[in-house]
N, C-alpha and C positions, 0 to 999 in steps of 0.2 A: 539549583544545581542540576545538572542535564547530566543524564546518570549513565553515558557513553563512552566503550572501552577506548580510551587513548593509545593511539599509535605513536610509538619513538618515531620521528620523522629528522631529517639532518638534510640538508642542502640546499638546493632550490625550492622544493616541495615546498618547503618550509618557514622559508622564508618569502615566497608568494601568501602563503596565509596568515603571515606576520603583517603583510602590506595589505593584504586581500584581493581576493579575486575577482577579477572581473564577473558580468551574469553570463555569459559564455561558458568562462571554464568554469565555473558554481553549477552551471547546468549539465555539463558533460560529467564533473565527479559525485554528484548527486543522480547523475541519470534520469532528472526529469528536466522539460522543454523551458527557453527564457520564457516564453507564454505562461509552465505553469508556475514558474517562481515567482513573475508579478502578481499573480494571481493570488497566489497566496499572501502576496503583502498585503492586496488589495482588500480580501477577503476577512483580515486579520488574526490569519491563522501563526504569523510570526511573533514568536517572543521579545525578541528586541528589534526595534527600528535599524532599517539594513541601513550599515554605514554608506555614506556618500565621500566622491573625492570633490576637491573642490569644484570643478566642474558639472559638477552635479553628478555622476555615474555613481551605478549602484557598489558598491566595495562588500563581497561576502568573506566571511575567518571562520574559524572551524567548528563555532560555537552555531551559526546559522546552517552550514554542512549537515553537523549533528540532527539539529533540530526541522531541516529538511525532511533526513530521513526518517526522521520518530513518523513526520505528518506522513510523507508517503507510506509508511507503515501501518500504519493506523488506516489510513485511505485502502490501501490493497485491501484491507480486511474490513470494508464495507463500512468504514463507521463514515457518519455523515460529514459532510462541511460544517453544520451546526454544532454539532457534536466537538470536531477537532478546536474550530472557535474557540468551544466553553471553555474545552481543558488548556486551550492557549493564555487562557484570559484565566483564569485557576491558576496557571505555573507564574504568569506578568503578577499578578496579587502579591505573589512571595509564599511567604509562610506562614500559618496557621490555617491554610486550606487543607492539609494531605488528605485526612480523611475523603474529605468530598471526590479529591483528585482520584485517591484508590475505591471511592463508589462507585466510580466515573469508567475506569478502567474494568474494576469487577462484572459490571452492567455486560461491558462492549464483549469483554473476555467472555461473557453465559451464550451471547449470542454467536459468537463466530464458532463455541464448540457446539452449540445447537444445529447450526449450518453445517458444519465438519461432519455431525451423523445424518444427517440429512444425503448429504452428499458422500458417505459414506452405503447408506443406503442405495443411493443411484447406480453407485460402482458396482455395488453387489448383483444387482438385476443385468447391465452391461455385461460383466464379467457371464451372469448364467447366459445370455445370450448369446455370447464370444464361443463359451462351450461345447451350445446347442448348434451351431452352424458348424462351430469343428468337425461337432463328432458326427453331422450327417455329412458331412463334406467328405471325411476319411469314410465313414460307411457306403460312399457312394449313392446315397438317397435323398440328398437336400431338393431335389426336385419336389418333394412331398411335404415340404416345411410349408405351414401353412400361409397361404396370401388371397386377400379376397377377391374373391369374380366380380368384380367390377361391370360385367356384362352380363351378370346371370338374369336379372329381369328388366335385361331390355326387350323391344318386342322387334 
């Protein structure tokens, strides 16, 4: 079960993903390229095999949508293609993996807050720098902020 807040949909919307969607409009309401949706079929980061119409075309329903955005999610926040794989192949397994699945997630979740102060850190030094050009800029002195002579021993 894909653990994604349902939206009440009623009309067309809705019954386009009753029929499913072309990879066009799958790529426009997901927000990522038809490039990277095959890619991920290719890769096997999809849970279920994307349904086809007879003609062979890709057909996406709300459940591949969902499961899009989990990957691009997970992707934004640096976890690898190998990585998203496992846990694709973890949730295809079924049930009596969770543990692993919430190992899986735990792991990804230490590092992206380890990055978060990392780059938490960064801002902090930017921000002193933002500052330090302010307040010589209003004090009328940034002439004096230091930069190096690039020419001091030349001859």
């Amino acid at each position: 079960m894909l653990e994604v807040k349902s939206q009440s949909e009623s009309g067309p919307a809705r019954s386009d993903l009753q029929e499913g969607l072309s990879i066009a409009e799958a790529a426009r309401r997901t927000g990522v390229s038809v490039h990277t949706l095959r890619y991920y079929e290719r890769a096997g980061l999809v849970v279920n095999p994307v349904d086809r119409t007879t003609g062979g075309r890709r057909r996406y329903h709300q459940l591949d949508l969902d499961w899009i955005t989990v990957c691009t999610k997970l992707r934004a926040t640096g976890m690898p293609i190998k990585t998203i794989r496992q846990y694709a192949q973890l949730v295809c397994a079924g049930r009596g993996n969770e543990q692993e699945r919430l190992s899986l997630l735990e792991a990804h979740r230490a590092e992206v807050t380890a990055k978060l102060a990392e780059l938490q850190e960064n801002l902090e030094l930017i921000d002193h720098k933002i500052d330090v050009y302010r307040g010589r800029l209003a004090a009328g002195d940034a002439d004096q902020l230091w930069a190096p002579n690039r020419h001091a021993n030349a001859h």
